[in-house]
C-alpha positions, 0 to 999 in steps of 0.5 A: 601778824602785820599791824593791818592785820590786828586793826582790820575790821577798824580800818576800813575803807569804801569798797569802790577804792582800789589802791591800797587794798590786797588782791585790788590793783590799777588794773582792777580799777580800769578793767572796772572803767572800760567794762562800764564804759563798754556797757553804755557804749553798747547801749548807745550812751553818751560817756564822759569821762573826767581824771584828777591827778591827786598824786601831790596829795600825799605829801600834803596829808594832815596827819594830825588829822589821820590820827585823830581818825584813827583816835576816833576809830578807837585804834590802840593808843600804843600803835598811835604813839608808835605812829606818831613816833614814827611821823616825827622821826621821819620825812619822805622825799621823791627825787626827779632827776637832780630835784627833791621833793620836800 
């Protein structure tokens, strides 16, 4: 059994968030777009439309902050510590061509 699976019912998140979640994909989120924008189209609406790239945002998460969430969230002090373990042994990079990301 996975640890997401142990820790489900705390771990949740709001249910109009499509990453990150089984059987809910990018395309589940701009099915959900299009069918809305179909629907005030049809219904002679104005449609505006406003995307924020947030894809730096996750080289830049306060993980102190994510486990004082998951603290408050009374999530076992043992996966906390693996985490925290984890988050100091490790570090993630995206290379571009010849350029790293730090």
């Amino acid at each position: 059994m996975g640890i997401m699976r142990l820790f489900d019912d705390l771990l949740t998140s709001d249910p109009l968030q499509f990453g990150f979640k089984q059987n809910s994909s990018c395309n589940h989120a701009l099915f959900t777009l299009k069918t809305v924008i179909n629907h005030h189209v049809a219904n002679s609406a104005t449609v505006s439309i406003c995307a924020l790239d947030i894809s730096k945002a996750f080289d830049r998460v306060d993980h102190f902050a994510l486990l004082q969430l998951l603290m408050d969230k009374n999530i076992s002090k043992m996966l906390i510590g693996v985490l925290i373990d984890w988050l100091l042994k490790s570090f993630v990079c995206v290379r571009w061509g010849s350029a790293l990301s730090f």
